[in-house]
Every structure is written in structure tokens, then in C-alpha cells.
ROSE-4610 file (N, C-alpha, C; in Angstrom, 1 decimal, always signed):
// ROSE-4610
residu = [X/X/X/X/X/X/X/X/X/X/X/X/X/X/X/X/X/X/X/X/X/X/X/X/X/X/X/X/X/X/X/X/X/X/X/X/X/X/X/X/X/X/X/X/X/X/X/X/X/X/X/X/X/X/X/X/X/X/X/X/X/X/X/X/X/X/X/X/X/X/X/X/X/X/X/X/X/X/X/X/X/X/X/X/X/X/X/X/X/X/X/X/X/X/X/X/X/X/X/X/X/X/X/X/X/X/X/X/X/X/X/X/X/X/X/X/X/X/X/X/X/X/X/X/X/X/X/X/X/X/X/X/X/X/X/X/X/X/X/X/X/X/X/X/X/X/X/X/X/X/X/X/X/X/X/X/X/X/X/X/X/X/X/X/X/X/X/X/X/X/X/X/X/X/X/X/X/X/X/X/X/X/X/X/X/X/X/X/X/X/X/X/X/X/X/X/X/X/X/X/X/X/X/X/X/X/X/X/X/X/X/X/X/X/X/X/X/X/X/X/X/X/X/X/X/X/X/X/X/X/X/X/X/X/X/X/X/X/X/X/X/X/X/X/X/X/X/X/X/X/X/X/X/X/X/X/X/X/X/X/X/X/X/X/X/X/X/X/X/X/X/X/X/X/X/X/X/X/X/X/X/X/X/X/X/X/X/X/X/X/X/X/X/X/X/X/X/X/X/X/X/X/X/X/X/X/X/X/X/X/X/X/X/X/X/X/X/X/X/X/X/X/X/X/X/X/X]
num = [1/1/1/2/2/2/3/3/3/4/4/4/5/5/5/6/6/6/7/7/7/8/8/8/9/9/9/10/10/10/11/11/11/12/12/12/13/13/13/14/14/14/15/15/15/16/16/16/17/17/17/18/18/18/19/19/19/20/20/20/21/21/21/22/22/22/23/23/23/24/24/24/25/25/25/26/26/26/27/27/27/28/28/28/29/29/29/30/30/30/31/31/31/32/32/32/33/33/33/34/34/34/35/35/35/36/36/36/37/37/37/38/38/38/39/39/39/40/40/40/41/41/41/42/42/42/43/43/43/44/44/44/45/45/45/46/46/46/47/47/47/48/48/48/49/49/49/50/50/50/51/51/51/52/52/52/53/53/53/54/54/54/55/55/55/56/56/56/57/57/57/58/58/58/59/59/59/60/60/60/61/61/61/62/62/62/63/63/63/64/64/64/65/65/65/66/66/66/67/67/67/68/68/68/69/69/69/70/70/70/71/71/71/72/72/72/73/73/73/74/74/74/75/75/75/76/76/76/77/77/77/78/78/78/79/79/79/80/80/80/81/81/81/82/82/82/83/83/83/84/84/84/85/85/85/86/86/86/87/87/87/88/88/88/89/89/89/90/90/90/91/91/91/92/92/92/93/93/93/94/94/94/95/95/95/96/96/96/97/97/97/98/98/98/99/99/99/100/100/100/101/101/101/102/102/102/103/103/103/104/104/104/105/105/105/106/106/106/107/107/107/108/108/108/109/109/109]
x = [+92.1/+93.4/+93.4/+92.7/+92.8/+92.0/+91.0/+90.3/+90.7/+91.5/+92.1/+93.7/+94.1/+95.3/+94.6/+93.5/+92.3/+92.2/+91.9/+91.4/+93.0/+93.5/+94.7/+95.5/+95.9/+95.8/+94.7/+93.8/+93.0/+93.2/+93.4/+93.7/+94.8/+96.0/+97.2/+97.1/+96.4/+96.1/+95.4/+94.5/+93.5/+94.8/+95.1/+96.1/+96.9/+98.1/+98.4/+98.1/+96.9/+96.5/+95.8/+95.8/+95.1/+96.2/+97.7/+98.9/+99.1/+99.2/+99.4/+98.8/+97.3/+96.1/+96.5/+97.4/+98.1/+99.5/+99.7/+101.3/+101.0/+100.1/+99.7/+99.3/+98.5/+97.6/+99.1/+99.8/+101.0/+101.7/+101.7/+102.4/+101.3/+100.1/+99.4/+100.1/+100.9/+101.7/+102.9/+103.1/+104.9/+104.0/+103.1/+102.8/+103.0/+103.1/+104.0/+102.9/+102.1/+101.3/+101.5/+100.3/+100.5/+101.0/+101.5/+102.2/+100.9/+101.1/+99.7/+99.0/+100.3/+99.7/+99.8/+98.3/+97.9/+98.5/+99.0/+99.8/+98.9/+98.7/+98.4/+99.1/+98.3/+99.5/+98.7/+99.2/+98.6/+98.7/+98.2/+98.6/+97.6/+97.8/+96.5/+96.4/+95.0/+95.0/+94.1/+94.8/+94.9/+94.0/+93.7/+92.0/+91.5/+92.5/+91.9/+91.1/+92.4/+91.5/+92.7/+93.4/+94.6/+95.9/+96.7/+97.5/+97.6/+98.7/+98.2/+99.8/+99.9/+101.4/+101.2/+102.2/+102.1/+103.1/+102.3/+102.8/+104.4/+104.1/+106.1/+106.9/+107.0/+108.1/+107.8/+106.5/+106.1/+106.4/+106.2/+106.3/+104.9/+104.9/+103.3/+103.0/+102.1/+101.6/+100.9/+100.6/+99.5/+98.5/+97.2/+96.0/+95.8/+95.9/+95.0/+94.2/+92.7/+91.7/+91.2/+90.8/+90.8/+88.9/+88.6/+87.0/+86.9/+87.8/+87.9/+87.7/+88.5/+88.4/+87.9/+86.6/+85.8/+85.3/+85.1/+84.3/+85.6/+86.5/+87.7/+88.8/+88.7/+89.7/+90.2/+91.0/+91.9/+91.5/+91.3/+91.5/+92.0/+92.6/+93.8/+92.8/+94.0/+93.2/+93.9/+93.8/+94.3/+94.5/+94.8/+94.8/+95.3/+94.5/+94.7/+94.9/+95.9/+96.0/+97.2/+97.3/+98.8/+99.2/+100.7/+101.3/+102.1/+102.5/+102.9/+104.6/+105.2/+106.2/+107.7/+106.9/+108.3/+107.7/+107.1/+106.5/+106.1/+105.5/+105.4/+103.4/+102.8/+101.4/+100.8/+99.8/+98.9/+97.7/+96.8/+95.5/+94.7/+93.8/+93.6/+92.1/+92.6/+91.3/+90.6/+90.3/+89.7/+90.6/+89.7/+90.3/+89.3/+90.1/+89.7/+89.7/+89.1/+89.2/+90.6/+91.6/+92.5/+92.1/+92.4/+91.5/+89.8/+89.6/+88.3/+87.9/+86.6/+86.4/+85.5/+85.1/+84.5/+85.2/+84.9/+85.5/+84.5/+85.4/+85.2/+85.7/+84.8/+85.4/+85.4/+86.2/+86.0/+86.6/+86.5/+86.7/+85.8/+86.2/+85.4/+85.7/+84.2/+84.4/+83.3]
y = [+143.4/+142.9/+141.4/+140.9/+139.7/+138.9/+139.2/+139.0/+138.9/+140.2/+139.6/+138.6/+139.0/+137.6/+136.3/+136.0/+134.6/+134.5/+135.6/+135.5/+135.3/+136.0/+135.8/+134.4/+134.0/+132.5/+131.4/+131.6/+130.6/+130.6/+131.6/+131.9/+131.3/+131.3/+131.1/+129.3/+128.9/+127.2/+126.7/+127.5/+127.0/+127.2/+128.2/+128.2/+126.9/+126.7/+125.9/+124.1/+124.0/+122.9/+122.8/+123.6/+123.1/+123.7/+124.3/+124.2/+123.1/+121.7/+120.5/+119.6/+119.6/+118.9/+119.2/+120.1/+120.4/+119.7/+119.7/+118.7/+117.4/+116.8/+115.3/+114.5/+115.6/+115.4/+115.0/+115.6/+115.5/+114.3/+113.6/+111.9/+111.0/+111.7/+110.6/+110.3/+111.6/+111.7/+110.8/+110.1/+109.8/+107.9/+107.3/+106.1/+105.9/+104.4/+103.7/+103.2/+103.6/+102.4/+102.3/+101.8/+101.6/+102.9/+102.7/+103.8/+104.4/+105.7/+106.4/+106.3/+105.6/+105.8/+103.9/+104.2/+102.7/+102.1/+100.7/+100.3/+99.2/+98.9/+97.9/+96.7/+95.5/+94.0/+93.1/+91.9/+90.9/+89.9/+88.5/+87.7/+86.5/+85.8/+84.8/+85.1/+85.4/+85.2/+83.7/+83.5/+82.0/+81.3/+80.5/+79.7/+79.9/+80.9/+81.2/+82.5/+83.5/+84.6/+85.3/+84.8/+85.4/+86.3/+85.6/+85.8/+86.2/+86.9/+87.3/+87.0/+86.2/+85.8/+86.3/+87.4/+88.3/+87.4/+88.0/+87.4/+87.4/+89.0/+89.6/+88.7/+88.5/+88.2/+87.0/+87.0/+85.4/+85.6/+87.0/+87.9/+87.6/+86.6/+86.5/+88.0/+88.0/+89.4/+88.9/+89.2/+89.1/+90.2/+89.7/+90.7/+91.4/+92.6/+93.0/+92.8/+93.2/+93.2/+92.3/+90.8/+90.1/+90.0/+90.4/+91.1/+91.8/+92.3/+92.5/+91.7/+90.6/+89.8/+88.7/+88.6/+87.6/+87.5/+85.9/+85.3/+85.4/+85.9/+85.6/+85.0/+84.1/+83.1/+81.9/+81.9/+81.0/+81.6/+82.9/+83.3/+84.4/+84.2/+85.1/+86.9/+87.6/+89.2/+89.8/+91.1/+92.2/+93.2/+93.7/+94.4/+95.7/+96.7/+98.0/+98.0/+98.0/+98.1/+98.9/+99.4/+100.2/+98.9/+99.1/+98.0/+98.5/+98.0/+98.3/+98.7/+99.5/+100.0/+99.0/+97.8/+96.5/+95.3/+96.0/+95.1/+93.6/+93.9/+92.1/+92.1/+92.7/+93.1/+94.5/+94.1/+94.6/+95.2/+96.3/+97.2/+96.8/+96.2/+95.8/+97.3/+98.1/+99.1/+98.9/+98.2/+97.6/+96.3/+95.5/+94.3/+93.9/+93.6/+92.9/+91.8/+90.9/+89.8/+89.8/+89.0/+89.7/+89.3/+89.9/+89.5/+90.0/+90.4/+91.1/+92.0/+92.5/+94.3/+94.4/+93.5/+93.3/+94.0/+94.9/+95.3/+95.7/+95.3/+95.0/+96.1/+97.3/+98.3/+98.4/+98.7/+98.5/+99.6/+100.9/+102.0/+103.0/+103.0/+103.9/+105.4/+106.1/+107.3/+108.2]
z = [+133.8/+133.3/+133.4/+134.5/+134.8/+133.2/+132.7/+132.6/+131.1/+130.1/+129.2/+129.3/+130.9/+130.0/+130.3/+130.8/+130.6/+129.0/+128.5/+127.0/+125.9/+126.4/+125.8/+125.6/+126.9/+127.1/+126.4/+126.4/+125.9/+124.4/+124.0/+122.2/+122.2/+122.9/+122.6/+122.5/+123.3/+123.5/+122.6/+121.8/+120.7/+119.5/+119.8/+118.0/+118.2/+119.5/+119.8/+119.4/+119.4/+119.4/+117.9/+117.1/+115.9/+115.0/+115.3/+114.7/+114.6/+115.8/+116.2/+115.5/+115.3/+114.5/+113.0/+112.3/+111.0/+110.8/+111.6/+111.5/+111.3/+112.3/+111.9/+110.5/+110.1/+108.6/+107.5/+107.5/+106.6/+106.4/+107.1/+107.3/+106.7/+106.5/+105.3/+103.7/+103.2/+102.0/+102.0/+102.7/+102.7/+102.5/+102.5/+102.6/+100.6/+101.3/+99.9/+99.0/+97.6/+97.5/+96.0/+95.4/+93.9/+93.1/+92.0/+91.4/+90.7/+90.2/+89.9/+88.1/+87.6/+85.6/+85.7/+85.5/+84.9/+83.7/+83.8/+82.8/+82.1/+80.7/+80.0/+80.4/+80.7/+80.8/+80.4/+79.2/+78.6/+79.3/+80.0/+80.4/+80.7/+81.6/+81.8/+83.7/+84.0/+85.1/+86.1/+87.1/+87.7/+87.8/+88.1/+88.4/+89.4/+90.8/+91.7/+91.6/+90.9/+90.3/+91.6/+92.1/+92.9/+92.2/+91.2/+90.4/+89.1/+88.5/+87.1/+86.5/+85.7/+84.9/+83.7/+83.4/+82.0/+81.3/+79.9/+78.8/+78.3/+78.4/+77.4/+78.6/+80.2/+80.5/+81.9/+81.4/+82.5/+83.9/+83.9/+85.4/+86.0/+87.5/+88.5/+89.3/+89.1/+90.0/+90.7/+92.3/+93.3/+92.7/+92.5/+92.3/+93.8/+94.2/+95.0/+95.5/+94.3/+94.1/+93.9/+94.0/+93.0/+92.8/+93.3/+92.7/+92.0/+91.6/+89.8/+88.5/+89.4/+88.0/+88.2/+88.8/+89.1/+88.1/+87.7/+86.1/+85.0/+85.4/+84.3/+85.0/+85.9/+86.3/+85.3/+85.0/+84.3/+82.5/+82.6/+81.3/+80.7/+79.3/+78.7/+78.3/+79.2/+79.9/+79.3/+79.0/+78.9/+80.5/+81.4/+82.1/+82.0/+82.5/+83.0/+84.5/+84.8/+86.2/+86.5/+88.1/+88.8/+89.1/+88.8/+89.5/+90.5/+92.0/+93.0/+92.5/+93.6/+93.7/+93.8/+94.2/+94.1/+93.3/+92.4/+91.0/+91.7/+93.0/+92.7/+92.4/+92.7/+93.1/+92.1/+91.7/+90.6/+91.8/+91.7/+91.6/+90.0/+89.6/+88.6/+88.5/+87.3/+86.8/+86.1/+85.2/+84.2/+83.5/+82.5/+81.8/+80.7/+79.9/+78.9/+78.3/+77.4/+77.2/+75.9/+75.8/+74.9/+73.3/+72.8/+71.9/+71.5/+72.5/+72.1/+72.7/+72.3/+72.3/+73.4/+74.5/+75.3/+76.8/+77.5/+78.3/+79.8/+80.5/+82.0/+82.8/+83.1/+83.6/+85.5/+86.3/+87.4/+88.6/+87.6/+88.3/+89.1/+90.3/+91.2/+91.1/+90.0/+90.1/+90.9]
């Protein structure tokens, strides 16, 4: 008798604690980040290769990434990118030269 409520107890501590190890995992969904449908934006990006000032409304975006768009500092882009949830910062997914058919892709699949 002794011997299964030892076993019994131990079962009840293992479920216990990997009930606990399932609850934690769930608080990764609630974090804030880029929104998920990549948007087209025309604009020029900076000479640092930091910022991106779109065309339609001369709106600056902080680049993220900005190893994306290394070698096209201070020139007129097309972007594919998520843009963050308080529009001030861009995820840059691909880019283009505007104007031409040359494309810069920079998605990790």
C-alpha cells in the first residue's frame, strides 16, 4: 500500500509540473511586433541606410533591418516590407529599385 501511494504521488507531481511548463508557453502570443501582410512603399532610403521617407505622404520609418538594404543608401526604393504596429518602423522583405525590374530579395525561408 505504501508503495503505490509513493507511485501515485509521484504521478500527481509529474502531471503537476508539466500542466505548469504549458501555461508558460502561452505568453509568447500576446507580444507586440510587426504586423503580418507585407505592404508595398515607394520612397528614398537615407545615406545611412537607417531611415526610409515614403513618397505618397513623406512619412520617415526607422528600418529595422537595415542589412537589407545595404548598397541602396540614399536611393529611390520600392519596399516590401511589415510595418510596425505604431507605424513609426519598417521590417524591410524585399526591395526594389523604383523604376526597375531588378529585385532584391531578402526573405528567410
Amino acid at each position: 500500500m505504501r508503495k503505490l501511494m509513493t507511485i501515485v504521488f509521484a504521478l500527481s507531481l509529474l502531471t503537476a509540473f508539466s500542466l505548469a511548463a504549458q501555461d508558460t508557453t502561452q505568453q509568447d502570443n500576446m507580444k507586440s511586433g510587426p504586423s503580418t501582410k507585407a505592404t508595398h512603399i515607394t520612397g528614398k532610403i537615407s545615406d545611412d541606410g537607417k531611415t526610409f521617407v515614403s513618397d505618397s505622404d513623406g512619412k520617415s520609418y526607422t528600418i529595422n533591418n537595415p542589412d537589407a538594404v545595404k548598397g541602396h543608401e540614399g536611393h529611390h526604393v520600392t519596399l516590401k516590407a511589415n510595418v510596425s504596429s505604431d507605424q513609426t518602423s519598417v521590417d524591410v522583405v524585399s526591395l526594389k529599385m523604383a523604376g526597375d525590374t531588378m529585385k532584391k530579395d531578402n526573405s528567410q525561408n
